[in-house]
N, C-alpha and C positions, 0 to 999 in steps of 0.2 A: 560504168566509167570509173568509180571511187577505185571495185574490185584491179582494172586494170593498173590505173594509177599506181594503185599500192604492192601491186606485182612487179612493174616496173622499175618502183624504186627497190622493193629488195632485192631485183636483179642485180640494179646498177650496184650497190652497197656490195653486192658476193664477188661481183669483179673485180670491186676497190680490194675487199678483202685476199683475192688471186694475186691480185697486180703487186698487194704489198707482202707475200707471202714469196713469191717470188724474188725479189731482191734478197740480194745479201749480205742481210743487215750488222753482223758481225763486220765485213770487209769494209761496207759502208761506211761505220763507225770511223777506222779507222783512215780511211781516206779523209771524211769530215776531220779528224785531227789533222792529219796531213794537210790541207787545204787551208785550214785556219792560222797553222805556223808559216806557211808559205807567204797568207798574202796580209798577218798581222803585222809579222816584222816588216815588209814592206809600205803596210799604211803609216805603220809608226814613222817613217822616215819621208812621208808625203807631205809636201808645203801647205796643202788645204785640210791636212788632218787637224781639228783642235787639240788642244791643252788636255782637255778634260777627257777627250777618246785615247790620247796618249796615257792619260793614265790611268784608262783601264786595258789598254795592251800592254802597259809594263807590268799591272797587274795578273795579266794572264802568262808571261813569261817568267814570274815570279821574284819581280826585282821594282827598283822606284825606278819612277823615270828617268830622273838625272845618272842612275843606274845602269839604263840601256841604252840614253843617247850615248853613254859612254863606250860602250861594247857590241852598238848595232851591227856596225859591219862586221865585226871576230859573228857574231852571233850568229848572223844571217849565212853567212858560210858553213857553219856548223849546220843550220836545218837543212840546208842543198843538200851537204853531203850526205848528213843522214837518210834525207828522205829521200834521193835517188836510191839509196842502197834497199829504202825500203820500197821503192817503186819497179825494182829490178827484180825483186822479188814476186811482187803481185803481178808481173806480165808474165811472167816464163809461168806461174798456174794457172793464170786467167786469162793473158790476152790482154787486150786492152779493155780494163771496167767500165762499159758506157754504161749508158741511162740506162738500158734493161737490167743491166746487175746491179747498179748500185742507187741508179734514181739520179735527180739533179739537185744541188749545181758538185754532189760529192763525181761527177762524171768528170769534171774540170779536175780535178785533183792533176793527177798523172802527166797530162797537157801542161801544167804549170810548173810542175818540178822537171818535165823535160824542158822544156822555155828557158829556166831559169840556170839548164847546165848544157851550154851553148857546144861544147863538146861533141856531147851524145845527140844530139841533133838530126843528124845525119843517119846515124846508123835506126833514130827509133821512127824519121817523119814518115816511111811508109805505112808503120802501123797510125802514127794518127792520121794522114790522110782514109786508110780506110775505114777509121769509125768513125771518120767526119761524113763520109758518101753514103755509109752506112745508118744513118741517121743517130749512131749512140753516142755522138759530139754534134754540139753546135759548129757548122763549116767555119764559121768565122774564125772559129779557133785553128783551123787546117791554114787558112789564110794566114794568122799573123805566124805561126811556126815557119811557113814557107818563106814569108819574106823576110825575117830574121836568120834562117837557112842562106838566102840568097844574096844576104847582105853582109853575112857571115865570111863569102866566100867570094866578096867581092863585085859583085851583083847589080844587076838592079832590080829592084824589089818590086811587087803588081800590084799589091794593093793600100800602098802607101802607110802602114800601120810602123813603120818603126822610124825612131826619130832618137836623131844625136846632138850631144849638147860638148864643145870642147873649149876652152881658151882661148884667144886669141889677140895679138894686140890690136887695139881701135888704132886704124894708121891715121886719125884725127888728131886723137887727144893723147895717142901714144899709151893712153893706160889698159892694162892687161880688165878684159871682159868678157864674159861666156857669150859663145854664140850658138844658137839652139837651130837645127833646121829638120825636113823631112827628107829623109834618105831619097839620092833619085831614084824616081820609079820609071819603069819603063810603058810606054806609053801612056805619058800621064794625062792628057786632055780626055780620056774614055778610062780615070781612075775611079770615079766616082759611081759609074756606069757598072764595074767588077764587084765594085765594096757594096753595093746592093743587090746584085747576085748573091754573091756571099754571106748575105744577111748583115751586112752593118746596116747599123738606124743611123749616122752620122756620116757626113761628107767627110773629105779629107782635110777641105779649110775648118769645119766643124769639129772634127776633132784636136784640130791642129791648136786651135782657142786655148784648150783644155790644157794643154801644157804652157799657157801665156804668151804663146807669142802669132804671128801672121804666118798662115801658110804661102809661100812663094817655091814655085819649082827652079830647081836646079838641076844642072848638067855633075857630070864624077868632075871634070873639066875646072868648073865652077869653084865645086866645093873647094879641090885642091890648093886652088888661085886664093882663097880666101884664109883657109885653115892656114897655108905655109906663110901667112903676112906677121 
């Protein structure tokens, strides 16, 4: 029994060794940078980030932080731009780099600089939709492209993941206040129902929290009535 044991695990140990021989640790690399410019500057400018996280991402940007509150958004534009261009480059020799080439979460890379360049959208979501079926993306992520595609375009969106926030005046008190909702989705009483197909771990009102405020469904009807007050 010892003998098998111990055979066993040097089996398993030669496959880890396969599996990570296999990746391509170079491209990987550099996704892992791309990934962490993507979604540093973004955490930087998040209401629940701390003080102290904020200043080791302005640290990592190479500036103080009163530095980069100053220049987030010029900043944030500039990594888009750049890293599409670097993103356009790693599809047209790769494909799109899932988990087999690159491992995770640097698989997310690509998904999140196309996400974030609302544009290109259209022309890249059939390649993520196929590494999502494909198993070398988590689907969820084929879900939230899709419905920021479909809301893009005037839409209603299926699985409730994108959510807008605009001005508006309170016809109460007359003073101008944000109002934050979830884009309408199309049939939403069986949203919940998709978003766990999909692999979300969170409800729609569950996620909805997260961004501080009550999920309530609205009609396009709705929104408009509200937004044009």
């Amino acid at each position: 029994m010892k003998i098998f044991l111990t055979a066993l695990f040097a089996l398993a140990v030669n496959f880890a060794v396969v599996a990570q021989k296999r990746l391509n640790v170079e491209l990987k690399k550099q996704l892992d940078t791309i990934l962490q410019q993507d979604q540093g500057i973004r955490e930087f400018i998040d209401t629940e980030t701390s003080e102290q996280r904020k200043d080791q991402l302005a640290q990592l940007f190479g500036m103080s932080k009163e530095q980069l509150r100053q220049k987030v958004w010029t900043l944030m534009a500039k990594i888009d731009s750049a890293n599409f261009k670097k993103v356009e480059r790693i599809i047209s020799k790769y494909g799109y780099p899932g988990k087999s080439l690159v491992g995770e979460p640097a698989n997310t890379a690509v998904f999140y600089v196309i996400q974030h360049s609302p544009s290109q959208i259209p022309k890249f979501y059939p390649l993520i939709e196929k590494a999502g079926k494909e198993g070398e993306l988590p689907f969820e992520y084929v879900a939230m492209m899709l419905d920021r595609k479909l809301t893009n375009e005037g839409k209603l969106q299926i699985y409730g993941t994108q959510i807008y926030s605009v001005q508006i005046t309170n016809p109460k008190t007359g003073q101008k206040e944000f109002f934050s909702y979830v884009m309408p989705i199309e049939d939403a009483k069986n949203v919940n129902k998709r978003r766990k197909e999909a692999g979300f771990k969170l409800t729609v009102e569950e996620n909805t929290q997260r961004f501080g405020f009550v999920y309530k469904e609205y009609t396009p009807e709705e929104i408009k009535k509200i937004t044009q007050k």
